[in-house]
C-alpha positions in Angstrom: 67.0 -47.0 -76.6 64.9 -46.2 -74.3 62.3 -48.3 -72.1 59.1 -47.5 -70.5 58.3 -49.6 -66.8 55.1 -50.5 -65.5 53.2 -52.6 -63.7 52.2 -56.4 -65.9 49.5 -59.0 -64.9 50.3 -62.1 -63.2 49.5 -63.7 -66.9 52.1 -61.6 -68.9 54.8 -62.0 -66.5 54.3 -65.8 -66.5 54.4 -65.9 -70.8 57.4 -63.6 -70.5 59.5 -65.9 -68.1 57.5 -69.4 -70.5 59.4 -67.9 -73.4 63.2 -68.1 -71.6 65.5 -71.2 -71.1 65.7 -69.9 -67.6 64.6 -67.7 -64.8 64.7 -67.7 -61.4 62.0 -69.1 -59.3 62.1 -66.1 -57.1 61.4 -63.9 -59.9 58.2 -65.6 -60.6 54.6 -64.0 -59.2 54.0 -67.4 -57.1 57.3 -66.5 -55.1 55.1 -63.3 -54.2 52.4 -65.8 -52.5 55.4 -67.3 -50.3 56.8 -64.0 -48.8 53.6 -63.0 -47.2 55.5 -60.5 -45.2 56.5 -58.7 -48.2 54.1 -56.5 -51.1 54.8 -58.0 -54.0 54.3 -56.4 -57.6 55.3 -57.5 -61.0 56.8 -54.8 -63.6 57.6 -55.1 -66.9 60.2 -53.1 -69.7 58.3 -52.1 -73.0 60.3 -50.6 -75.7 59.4 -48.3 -78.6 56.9 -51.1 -79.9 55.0 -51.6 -76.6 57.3 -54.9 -77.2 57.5 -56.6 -73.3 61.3 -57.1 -73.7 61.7 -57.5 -69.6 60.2 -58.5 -65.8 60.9 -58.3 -62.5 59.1 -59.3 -59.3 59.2 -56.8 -57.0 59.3 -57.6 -53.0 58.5 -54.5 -50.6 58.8 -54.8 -47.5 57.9 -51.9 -45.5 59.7 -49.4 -42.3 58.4 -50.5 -39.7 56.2 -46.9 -38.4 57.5 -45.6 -41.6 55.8 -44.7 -44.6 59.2 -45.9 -46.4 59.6 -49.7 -48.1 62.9 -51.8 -48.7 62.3 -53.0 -52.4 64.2 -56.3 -53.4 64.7 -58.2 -56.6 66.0 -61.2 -55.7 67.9 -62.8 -58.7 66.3 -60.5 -60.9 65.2 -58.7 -62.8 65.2 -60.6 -65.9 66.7 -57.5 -68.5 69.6 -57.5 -71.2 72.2 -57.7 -68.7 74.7 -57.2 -71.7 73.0 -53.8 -72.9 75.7 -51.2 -73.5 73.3 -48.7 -71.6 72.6 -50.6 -68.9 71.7 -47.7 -66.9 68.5 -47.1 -69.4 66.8 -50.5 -68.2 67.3 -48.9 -64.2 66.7 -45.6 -64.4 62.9 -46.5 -65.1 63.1 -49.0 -62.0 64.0 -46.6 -59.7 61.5 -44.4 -60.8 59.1 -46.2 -60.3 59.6 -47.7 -57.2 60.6 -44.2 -55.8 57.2 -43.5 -56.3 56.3 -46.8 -54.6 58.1 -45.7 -51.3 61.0 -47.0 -51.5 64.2 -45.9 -49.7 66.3 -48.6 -51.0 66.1 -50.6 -54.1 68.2 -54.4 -54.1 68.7 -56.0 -57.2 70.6 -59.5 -57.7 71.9 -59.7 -61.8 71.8 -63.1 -62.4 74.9 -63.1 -64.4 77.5 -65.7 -63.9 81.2 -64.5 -63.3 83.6 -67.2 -63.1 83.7 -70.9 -63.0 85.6 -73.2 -61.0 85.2 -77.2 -62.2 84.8 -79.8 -59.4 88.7 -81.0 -59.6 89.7 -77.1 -59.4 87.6 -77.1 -55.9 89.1 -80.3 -55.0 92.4 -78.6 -55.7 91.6 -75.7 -53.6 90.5 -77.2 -50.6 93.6 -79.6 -50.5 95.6 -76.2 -50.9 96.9 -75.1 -47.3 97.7 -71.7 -49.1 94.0 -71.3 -50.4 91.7 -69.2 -48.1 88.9 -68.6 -50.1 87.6 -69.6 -53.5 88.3 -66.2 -55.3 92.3 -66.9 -54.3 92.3 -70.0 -57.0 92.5 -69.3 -60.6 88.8 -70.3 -62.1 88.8 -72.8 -64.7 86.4 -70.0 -66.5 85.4 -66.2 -66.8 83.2 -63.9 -68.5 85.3 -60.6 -69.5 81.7 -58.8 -70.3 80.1 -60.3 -66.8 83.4 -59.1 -64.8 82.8 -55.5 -66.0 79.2 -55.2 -64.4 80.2 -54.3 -61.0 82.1 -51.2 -62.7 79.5 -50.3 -64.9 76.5 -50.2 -61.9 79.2 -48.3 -59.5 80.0 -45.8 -62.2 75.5 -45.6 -62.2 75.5 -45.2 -58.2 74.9 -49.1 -57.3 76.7 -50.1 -54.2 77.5 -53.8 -53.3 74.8 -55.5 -50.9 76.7 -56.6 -47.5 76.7 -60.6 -47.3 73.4 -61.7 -45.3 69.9 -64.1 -45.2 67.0 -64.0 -46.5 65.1 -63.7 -43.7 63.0 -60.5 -42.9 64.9 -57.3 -43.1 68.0 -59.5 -44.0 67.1 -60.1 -47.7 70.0 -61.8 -49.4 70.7 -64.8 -52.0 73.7 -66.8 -52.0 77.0 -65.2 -54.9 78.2 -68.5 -55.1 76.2 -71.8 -56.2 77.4 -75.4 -57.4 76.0 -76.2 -60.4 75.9 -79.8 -62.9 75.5 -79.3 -66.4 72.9 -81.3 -67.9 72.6 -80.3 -71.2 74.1 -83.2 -73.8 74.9 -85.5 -71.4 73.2 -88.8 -71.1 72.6 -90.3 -67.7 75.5 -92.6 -68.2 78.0 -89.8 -68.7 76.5 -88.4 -66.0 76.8 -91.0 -63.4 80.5 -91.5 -64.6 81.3 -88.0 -63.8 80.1 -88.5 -60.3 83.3 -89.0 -58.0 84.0 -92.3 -56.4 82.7 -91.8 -53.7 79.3 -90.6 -54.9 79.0 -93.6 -57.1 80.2 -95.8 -54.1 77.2 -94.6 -51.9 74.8 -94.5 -54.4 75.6 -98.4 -54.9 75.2 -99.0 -51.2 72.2 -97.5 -51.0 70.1 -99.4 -53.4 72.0 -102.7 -52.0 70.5 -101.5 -48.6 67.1 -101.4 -50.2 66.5 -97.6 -49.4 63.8 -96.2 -51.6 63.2 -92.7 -52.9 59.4 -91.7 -53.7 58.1 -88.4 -54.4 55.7 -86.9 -51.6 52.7 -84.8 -51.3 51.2 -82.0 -49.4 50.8 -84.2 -46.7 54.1 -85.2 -46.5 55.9 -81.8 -45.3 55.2 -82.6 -42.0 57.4 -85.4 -42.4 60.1 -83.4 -44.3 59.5 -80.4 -41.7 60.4 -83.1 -38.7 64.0 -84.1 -40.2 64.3 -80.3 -41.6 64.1 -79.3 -37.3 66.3 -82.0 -36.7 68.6 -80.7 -39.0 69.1 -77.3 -38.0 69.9 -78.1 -34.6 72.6 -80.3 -35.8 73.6 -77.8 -38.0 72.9 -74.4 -35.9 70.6 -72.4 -38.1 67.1 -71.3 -37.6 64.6 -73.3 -39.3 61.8 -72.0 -40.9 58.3 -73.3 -40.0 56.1 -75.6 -41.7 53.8 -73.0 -42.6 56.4 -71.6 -44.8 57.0 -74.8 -46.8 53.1 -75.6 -47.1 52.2 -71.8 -48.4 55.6 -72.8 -50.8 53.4 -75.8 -51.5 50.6 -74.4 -52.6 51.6 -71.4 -54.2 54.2 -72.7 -56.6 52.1 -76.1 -57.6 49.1 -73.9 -58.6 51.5 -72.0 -61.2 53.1 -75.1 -62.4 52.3 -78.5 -61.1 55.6 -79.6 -61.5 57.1 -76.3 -60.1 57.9 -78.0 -56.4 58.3 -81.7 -55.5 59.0 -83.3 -52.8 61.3 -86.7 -52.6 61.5 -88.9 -49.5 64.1 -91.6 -49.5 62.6 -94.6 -47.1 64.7 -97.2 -45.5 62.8 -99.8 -43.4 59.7 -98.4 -42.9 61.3 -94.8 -41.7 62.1 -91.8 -43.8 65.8 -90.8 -43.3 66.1 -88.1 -45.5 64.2 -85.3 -47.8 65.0 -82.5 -50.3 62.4 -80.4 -52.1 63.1 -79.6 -56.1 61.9 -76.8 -57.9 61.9 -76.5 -61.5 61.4 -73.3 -64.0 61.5 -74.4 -67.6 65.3 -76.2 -68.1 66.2 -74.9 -64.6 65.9 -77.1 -62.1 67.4 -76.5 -58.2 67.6 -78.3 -54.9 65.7 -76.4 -52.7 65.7 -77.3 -49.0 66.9 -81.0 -48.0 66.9 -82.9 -44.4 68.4 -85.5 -43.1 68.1 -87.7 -39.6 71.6 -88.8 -37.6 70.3 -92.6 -38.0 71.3 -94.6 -40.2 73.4 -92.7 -42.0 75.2 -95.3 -43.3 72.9 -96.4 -45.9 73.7 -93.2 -48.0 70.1 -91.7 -47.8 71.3 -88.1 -48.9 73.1 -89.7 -51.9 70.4 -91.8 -52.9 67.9 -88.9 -52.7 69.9 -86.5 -54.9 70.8 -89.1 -57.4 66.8 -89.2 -58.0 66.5 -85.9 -58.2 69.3 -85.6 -60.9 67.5 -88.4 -62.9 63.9 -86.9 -62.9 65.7 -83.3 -63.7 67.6 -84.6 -66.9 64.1 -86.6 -67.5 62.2 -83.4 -67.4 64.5 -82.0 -70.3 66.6 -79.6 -68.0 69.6 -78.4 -68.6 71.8 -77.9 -65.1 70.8 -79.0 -61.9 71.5 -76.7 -59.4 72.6 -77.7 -56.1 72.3 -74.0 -54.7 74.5 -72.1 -52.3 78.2 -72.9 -51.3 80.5 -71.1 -48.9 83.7 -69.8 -50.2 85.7 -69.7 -47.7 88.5 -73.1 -47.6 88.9 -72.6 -44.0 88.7 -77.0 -42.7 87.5 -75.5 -39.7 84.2 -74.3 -41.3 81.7 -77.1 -41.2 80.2 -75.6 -44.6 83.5 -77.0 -46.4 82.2 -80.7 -45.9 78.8 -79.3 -47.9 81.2 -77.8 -50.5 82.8 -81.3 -50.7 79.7 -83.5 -51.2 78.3 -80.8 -53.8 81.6 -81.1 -55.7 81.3 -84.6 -56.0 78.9 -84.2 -58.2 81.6 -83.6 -61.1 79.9 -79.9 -61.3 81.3 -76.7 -61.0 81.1 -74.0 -58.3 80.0 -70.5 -60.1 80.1 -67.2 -58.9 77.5 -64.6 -59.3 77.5 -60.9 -59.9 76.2 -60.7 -56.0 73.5 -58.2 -54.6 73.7 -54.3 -55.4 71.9 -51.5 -53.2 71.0 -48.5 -54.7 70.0 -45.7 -52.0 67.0 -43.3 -53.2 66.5 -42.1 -49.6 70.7 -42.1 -47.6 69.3 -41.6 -44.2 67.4 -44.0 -44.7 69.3 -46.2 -46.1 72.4 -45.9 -43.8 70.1 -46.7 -40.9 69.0 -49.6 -42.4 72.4 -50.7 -43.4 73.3 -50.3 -39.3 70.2 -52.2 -38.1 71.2 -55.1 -40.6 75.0 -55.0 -39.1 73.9 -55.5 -35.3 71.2 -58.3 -36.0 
């Protein structure tokens, strides 16, 4: 089989991704709108029939002084991952994106590798002799999934190096916690929270907090506990700007695409999370929190929400996003891994990020300037 790649409307590549259970948010054309730093183009696969049988949003993001762009897929594209010629739905990508400019082309499969379930993690953290998550047995694998990264090395793909997704830095996290939704009633799922989960959800409606959903208006409110957040957490926050064009962008493709929730407690908002959701896919986005308080469970009480509107709107996991997988007790990120996995979900492991260099120079260079920022 062969496949013909070229550029789709904004209105094809919308009814392609309509017509899947599930795609990624950031291979949607509104995600285009949000990196404003980045060219943003939307392909599509035809086959023999002129059948559109796959998409991808393109980002490129240009050299600086260079005719030359780094082009990214983040969690896409959205192709037959499972073809037995895998190599005849990328050939036509780099093709055509060669001819774009590119020096380096990114793609992230989103193909799931192996599953760990919440009392596996549990497990592994408790285990002294457990360094990261990939030393534990998983609790699930895909035999077909675990042969990809031979399959695009044996086609010249090379493994991304871990990194952010900010400028030059593209990157999306290989390993996520996820909570099946699917079949479940609320019921079953509040029972599969852990005790402490359903403790502090309990504590948090007896303290009276309240969780509302927000508007436009409200980020600036979100953006001051998201700053407050990232210095008590050392990362760089992103500015409100970013979250507003988010805003706009997303709601005008969908108008339930991006929420907002604010959890209020006596008159002041102590916490906030944004939730995006693509047909029966829905994640936690961003989320902040204020030191004060604390004690009335806010974060608890905001994500228990959130679950309950997802499994209203029909979907089918909940996805809480990335996780570290390292075990280390020292690493701070362990206590996020903790609260995610008392959810009763399980942590999942991606195919990661894979480089493929149409210009080496180039893409060595780039490669070193990534390594010393």
């Amino acid at each position: 089989m062969s496949y013909r790649l070229k550029t789709i409307t904004r209105e094809d590549h919308l009814a392609f991704a309509a017509a899947r259970p599930s795609v990624s948010h950031l291979q949607l054309p509104s995600w285009g709108e949000v990196k404003r730093d980045w060219r943003a183009e939307s392909v599509g696969w035809f086959d023999a029939g002129d059948r559109l049988v796959g998409a991808g949003l393109v980002l490129l993001r240009p050299l600086p002084k260079l005719n030359r762009s780094f082009a990214y897929l983040p969690e896409g594209p959205v192709i037959d991952w499972t073809a037995p010629d895998l190599d005849a739905w990328l050939r036509p990508l780099l093709a055509h994106l060669e001819a774009r400019g590119a020096f380096t082309v990114r793609i992230g499969p989103p193909v799931a590798l192996r599953r760990w379930s919440a009392d596996a993690v549990k497990a592994a953290i408790a285990d002294p002799a457990a360094r990261r998550l990939g030393d534990v047995a998983p609790t699930a694998e895909d035999p077909h999934a675990l042969g990809l990264a031979g399959r695009l090395r044996r086609a010249g793909w090379r493994q991304s190096p871990p990194g952010t997704e900010d400028g030059f830095a593209a990157g999306q996290p290989r390993h996520v916690f996820r909570l099946p939704l699917a079949g479940r009633s609320l019921e079953q799922i509040h029972q599969g929270l852990n005790q402490q989960w359903r403790r502090n959800i309990k504590k948090a409606e007896k303290a009276g907090v309240k969780v509302v959903q927000g508007g436009y208006a409200d980020l600036a409110v979100f953006h001051r506990l998201y700053v407050e957040t990232a210095e008590r957490d050392r990362f760089v926050p992103r500015p409100l700007e970013y979250f507003q064009r988010m805003w706009t962008a997303l709601r005008a493709e969908h108008e339930d695409r991006m929420r907002l929730y604010l959890a209020h407690h006596d008159g002041e908002v102590l916490a906030a999370a944004t939730m995006l959701t693509v047909g029966e896919h829905v994640w936690y986005s961003y989320g902040a929190s204020t030191s004060r308080r604390r004690e009335v469970q806010p974060n608890n009480a905001i994500q228990w929400k959130m679950i309950c509107d997802a499994h209203e709107l029909g979907a089918a996991v909940y996805d809480f996003r990335g996780i570290t997988d390292t075990l280390d007790e020292d690493d701070h990120l362990v206590g996020l891994l903790r609260f995610k996995a008392g959810s009763g979900g399980e942590a999942v492991e991606y195919a990661g990020e894979w480089d493929f260099p149409l210009r080496r120079v180039l893409h060595q260079a780039f490669r070193l300037y990534l390594s010393r920022r």
